[in-house]
C-alpha positions as CSV (number, residue, x, y, z in Angstrom):
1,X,0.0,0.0,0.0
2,X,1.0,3.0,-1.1
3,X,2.1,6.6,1.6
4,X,-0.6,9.0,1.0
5,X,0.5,12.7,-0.3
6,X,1.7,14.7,2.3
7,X,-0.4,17.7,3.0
8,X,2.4,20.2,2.8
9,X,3.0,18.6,-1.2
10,X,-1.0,19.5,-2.3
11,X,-0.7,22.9,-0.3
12,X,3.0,23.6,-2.1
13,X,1.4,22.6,-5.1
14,X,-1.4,25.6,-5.2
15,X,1.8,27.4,-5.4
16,X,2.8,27.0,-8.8
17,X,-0.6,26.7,-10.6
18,X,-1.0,25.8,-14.8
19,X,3.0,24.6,-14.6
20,X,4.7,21.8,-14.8
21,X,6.7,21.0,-11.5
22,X,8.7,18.9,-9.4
23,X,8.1,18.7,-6.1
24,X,10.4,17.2,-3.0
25,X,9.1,16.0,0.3
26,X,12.5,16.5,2.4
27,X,12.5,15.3,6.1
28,X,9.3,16.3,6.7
29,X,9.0,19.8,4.6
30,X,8.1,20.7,1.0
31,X,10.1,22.2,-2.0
32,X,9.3,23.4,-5.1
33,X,12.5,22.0,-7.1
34,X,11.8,23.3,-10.1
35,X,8.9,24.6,-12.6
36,X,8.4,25.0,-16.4
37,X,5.2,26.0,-18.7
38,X,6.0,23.2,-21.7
39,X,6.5,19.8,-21.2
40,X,9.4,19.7,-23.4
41,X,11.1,22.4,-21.2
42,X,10.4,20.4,-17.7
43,X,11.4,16.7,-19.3
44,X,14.8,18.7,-20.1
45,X,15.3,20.4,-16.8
46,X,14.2,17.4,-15.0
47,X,16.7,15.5,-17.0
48,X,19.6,18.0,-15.8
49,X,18.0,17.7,-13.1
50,X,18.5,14.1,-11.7
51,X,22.1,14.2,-13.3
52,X,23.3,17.0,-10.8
53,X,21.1,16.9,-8.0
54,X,19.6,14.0,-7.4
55,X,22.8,11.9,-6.3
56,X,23.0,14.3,-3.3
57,X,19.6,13.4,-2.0
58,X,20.1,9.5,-2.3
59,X,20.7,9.2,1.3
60,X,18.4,11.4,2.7
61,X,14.5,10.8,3.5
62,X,12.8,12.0,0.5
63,X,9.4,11.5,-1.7
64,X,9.3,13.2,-5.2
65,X,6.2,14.5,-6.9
66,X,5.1,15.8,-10.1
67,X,2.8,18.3,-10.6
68,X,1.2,18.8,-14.2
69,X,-0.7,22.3,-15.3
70,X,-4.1,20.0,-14.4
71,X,-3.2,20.5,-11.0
72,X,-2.6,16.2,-11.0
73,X,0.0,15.0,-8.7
74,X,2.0,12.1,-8.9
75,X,4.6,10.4,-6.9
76,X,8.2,9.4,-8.6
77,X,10.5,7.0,-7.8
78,X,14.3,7.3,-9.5
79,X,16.4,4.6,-10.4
């Protein structure tokens, strides 16, 4: 069974409304990592993204969500 979102992501995410977005849950607080309006933009950033930042966070305690210009969150794992 699967964590429910964390309040603080859905409340973040009214933050950054008809964006693309990804969204960290970070010992217990929320970040907006990064936004973009196209999807094209936010599949290359996200892309940079997990290249240069992503290896830092490996070891801490940390849920990753996507936020699309719906307003629909989703919940990422990286490999």
């Amino acid at each position: 069974m699967s964590k429910p979102t964390p309040a603080g992501i859905e409340r973040i995410a009214r933050t950054v409304p008809g964006q693309y977005a990804l969204l960290i849950w970070l010992d217990g607080y929320p970040y907006v990592e990064m936004t973009a309006r196209k999807n094209a933009d936010f599949l290359t950033d996200l892309n940079l993204w997990k290249k240069n930042t992503f290896p830092s966070l490996r070891r801490s305690d940390v849920r990753f969500f996507t936020l699309a210009p719906s307003g629909e969150l989703k919940e990422l794992s990286f490999k």
